[in-house]
N, C-alpha and C positions, 0 to 999 in steps of 0.2 A: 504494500500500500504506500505510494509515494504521499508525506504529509501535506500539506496545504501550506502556504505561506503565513506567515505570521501576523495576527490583527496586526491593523495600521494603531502609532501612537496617538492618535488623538484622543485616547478613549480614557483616557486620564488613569491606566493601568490597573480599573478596579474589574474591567471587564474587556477581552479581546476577541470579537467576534473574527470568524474569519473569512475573506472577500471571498467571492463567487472564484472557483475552478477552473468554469468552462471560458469559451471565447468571446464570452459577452457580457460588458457593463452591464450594470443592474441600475436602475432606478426605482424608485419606488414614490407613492402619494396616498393620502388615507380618504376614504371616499364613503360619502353618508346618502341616502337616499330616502328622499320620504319625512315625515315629521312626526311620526309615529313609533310607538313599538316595534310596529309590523315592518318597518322600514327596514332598509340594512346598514351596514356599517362594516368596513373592510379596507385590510392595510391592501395594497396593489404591488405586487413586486414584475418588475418586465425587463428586457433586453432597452438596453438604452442608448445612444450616443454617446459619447464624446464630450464631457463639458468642463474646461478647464475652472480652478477654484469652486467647485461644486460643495454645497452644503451636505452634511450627512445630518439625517434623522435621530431626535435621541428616540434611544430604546427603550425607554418609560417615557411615554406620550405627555402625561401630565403629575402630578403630586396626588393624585386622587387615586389614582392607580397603584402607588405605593400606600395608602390606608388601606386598599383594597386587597394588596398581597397580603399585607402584614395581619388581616384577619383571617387570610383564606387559609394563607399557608403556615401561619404561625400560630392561629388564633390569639393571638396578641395586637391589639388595634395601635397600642402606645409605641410600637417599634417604626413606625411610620415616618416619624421623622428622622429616626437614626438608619432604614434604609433607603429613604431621599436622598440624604449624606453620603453613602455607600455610592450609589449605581444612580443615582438622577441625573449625574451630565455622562454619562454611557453613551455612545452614540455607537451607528451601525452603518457600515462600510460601504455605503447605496448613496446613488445620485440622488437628492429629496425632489420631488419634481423631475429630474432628469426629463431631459427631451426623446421621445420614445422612435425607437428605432424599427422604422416601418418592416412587411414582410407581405412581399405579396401572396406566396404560398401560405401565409398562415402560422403563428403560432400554437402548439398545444394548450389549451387552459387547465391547472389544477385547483378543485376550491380546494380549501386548507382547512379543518375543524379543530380549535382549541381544547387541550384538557379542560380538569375541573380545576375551576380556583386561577386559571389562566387568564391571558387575553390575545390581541389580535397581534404583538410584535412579540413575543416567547419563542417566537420559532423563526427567527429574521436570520437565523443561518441556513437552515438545509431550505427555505423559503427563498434566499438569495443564491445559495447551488445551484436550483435548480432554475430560479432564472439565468443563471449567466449562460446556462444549458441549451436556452431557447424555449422554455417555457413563460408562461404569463398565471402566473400565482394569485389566486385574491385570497388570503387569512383574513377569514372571520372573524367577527368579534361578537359570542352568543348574547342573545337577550332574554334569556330563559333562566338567569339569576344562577346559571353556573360561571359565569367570568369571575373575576375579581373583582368587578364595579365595571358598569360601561355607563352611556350616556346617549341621548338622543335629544334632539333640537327641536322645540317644538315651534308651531306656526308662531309664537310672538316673537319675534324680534328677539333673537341675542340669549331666549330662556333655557337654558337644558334641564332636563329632568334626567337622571340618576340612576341606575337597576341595581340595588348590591347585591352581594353575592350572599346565598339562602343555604342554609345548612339544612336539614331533611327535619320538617320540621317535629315536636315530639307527640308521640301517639301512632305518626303514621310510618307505613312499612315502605323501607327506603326501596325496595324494589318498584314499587308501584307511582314515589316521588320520582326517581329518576329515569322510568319507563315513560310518564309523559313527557319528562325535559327530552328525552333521547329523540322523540315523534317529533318534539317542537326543532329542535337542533336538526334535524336531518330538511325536516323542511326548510330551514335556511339557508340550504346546501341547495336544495331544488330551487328557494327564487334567487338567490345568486345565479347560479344558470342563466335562469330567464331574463337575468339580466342584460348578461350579456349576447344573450340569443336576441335581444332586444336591441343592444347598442349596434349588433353585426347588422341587423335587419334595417339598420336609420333609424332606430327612435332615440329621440334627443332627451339624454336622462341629466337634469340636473346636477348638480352634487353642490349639497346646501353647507357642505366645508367650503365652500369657494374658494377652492385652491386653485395656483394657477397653472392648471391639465385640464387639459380638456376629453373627455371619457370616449368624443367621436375620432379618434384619433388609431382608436383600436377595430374601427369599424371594419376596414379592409384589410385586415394581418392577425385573426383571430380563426382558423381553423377547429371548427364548432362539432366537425366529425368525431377530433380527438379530444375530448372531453374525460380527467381522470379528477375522483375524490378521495381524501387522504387526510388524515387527524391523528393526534397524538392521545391513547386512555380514554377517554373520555370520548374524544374527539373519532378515535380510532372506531369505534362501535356505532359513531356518529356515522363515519363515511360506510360503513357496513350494511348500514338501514338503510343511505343514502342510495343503495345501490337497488334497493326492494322499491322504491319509492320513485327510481327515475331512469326509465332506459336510455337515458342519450350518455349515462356516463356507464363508461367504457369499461372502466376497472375499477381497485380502491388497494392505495396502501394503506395498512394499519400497524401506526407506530405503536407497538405495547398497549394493546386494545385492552380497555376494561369491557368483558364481555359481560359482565352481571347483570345491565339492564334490560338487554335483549329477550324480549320472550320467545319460549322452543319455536312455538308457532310459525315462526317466521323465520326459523334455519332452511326448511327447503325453497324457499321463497326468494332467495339469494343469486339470482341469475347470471352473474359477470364472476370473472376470478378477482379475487382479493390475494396480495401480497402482505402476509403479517409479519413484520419487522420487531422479535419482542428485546427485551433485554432480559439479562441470567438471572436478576433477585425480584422481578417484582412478579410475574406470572403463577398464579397458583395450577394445581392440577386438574381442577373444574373447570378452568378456565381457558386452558389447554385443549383439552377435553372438547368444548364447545367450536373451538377453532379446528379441530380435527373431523368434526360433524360438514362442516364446509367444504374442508380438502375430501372428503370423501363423495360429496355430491359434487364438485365440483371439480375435475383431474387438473386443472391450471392454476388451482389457489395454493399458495406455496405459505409453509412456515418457518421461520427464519430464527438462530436465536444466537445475539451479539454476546460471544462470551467475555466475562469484566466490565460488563454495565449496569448500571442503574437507572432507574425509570426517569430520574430528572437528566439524564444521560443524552436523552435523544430532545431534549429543551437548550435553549440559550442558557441557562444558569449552568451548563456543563461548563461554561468557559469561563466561569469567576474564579477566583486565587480559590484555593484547595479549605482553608479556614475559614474563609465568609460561607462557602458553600456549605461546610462541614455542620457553622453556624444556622443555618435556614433549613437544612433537612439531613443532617446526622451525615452517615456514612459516604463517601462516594465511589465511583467503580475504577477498578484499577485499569484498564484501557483508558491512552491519551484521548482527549475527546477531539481531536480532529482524526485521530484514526477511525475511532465509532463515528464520527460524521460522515468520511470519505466509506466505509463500508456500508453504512445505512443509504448513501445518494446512488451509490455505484450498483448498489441491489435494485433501489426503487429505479434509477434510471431502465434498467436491463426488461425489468417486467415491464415498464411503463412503453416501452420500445416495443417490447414484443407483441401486447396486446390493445396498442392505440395503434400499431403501425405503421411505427414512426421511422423516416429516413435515415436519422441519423445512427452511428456508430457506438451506440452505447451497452452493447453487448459483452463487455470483457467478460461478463460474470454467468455467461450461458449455462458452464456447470453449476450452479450455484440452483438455477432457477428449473432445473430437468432434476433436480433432487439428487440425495446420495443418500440415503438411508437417514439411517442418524449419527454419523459419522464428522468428523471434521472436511470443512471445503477445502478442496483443493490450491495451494495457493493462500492460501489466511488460516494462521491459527485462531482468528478470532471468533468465527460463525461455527453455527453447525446449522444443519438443514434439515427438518424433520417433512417426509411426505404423511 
């Protein structure tokens, strides 16, 4: 696995995200739609031009977003300002606005689906991978009270209203809490789509962040055939349902799927192959288990498992100093985390290649995806491959 070059230093050394791989800038804009709940809200990651003195994006959007960690993932609200201190001027290795680099043939789209307790820039590394790749990325940001805190604009002038993040509330059985968030979160995955199957078709969508990108721009260089969905936990079980819910997407990677919420009901219902990317400590054997119910009805759907990782492994927090990390969720995985990034891109590339049907050469990892038992991959001590 050749590593990735080293975050750029602007990042003021508390966090080193690392630039995109492939042959192509990445920019990126955050884009709101709607004045509603119902609306959406999504970071845009795309191939981009060329722009000399380019801003980069911080990677905490705003100070509300860290009260919103610090409850999610700490349950501690007071820590809020001591991780604004930490990681609030973090920035992420993307053109902000960048000027977007047309394609007449068309880009692939991926939506992105957030864990729990997450939000829409957590995943601004293998989200800028896989743009520099020739992909057009849009990360979610749920409104179904699993983020960390999000927000949405309403019609008055300048108002936002808030969504924080809901713990399961008491009395009720968290399967049946998180079995409707799972319905509501996949259907955001289907009007994202529609979005853009909207903006390719000429309709002129707003975006009430008034940034300065304009969304028609992606009108003619958006290849709407190859359509892939893809989430981290949460997020991962998210693009799994997403796939029951909507045949125009192609596939689904699923980073360390929490499969808990999914009801049986809807395992043969599963019509596309799914690529599950998990890591070594967080996967239990029911869980396994459910993922194995897929590969079996399904001969394409591959399960993958990064050895020396941990579930915050395959997030941007994989890249903070090894202490602060240590500090916000205990243990971390002994694989360098640009090697579990270039293994986890280099896999999702390969499936993503094979069954969107995509041109380009992203196949190194063909053994990887034709299975080996449950053996070590060829080539990486770090996977093993279970069929």
């Amino acid at each position: 696995v050749s590593l990735p070059r080293p975050g750029c230093g602007s990042m003021g050394g508390m966090l080193a995200l690392p630039p995109g791989q492939g042959p192509h800038q990445v920019g990126c804009t955050d884009v709101m739609v709607g004045h509603t709940q119902q609306g959406l809200f999504l970071r845009l990651f795309y191939p981009c031009l060329p722009r000399a003195g380019a801003a980069e994006p911080l990677w905490v959007p705003r100070s509300e977003y860290c009260g919103g960690l610090a409850d999610a993932a700490l349950g501690r609200r007071w820590c809020s300002a001591l991780l604004s201190i930490a990681i609030g001027s973090c920035k992420v290795p993307v053109s902000w606005n960048g000027p977007f680099k047309p394609r007449s043939s068309g880009y692939p789209l991926i939506i992105f689906s957030h864990g729990l307790g997450a939000f829409r820039t957590l995943y601004s590394s293998i989200c800028t991978e896989l743009a520099s790749r020739g992909f057009v990325v849009a990360a979610l940001e749920h409104r179904d009270h699993s983020a960390a805190t999000t927000y949405f604009c309403t019609a008055d002038a300048g108002t936002e209203e808030w969504i924080p993040f809901q713990r399961v509330p008491q009395g009720q059985k968290e399967f049946y809490f998180r079995n409707k968030q799972v319905h509501r979160r996949a259907q955001e995955c289907v009007r994202a789509l529609r979005l853009f199957q909207g903006i390719a078709g000429g309709r002129s969508v707003p975006n009430i962040l008034q940034q300065d990108w304009d969304l028609s721009v992606l009108k003619d260089s958006l290849d709407l055939t190859k359509v892939a969905v893809m989430g981290h936990s949460f997020g991962g079980v998210t693009a799994v349902l997403a796939l029951v819910k909507e045949p125009s997407f192609g596939c689904a990677v699923a980073l360390d799927a929490w499969m808990f919420p999914l009801e049986n009901v809807l395992y043969p219902e599963v019509p596309k192959p799914v690529l599950f990317i998990n890591t070594e400590k967080f996967q239990t054997v029911e869980s396994v288990a459910k993922m194995k119910r897929l590969s079996s009805r399904n001969s394409q759907t591959r399960i993958v498992t990064v050895l020396g990782t941990v579930h915050e492994d395959q997030t941007d927090f994989a890249f903070l100093p090894g202490k602060l990390f240590s500090c916000i969720f205990g243990r971390r995985g002994t694989l360098d985390p640009h090697k579990a990034l270039a293994i986890t891109s280099r896999a999702a590339l390969a499936f993503l290649q094979r069954h969107l049907k995509l041109q380009e050469e992203f196949g190194q990892w063909d053994e990887l995806l034709e299975g080996v038992g449950d053996s070590v991959v060829p080539d990486s001590p770090f996977c093993r491959s279970r069929l």
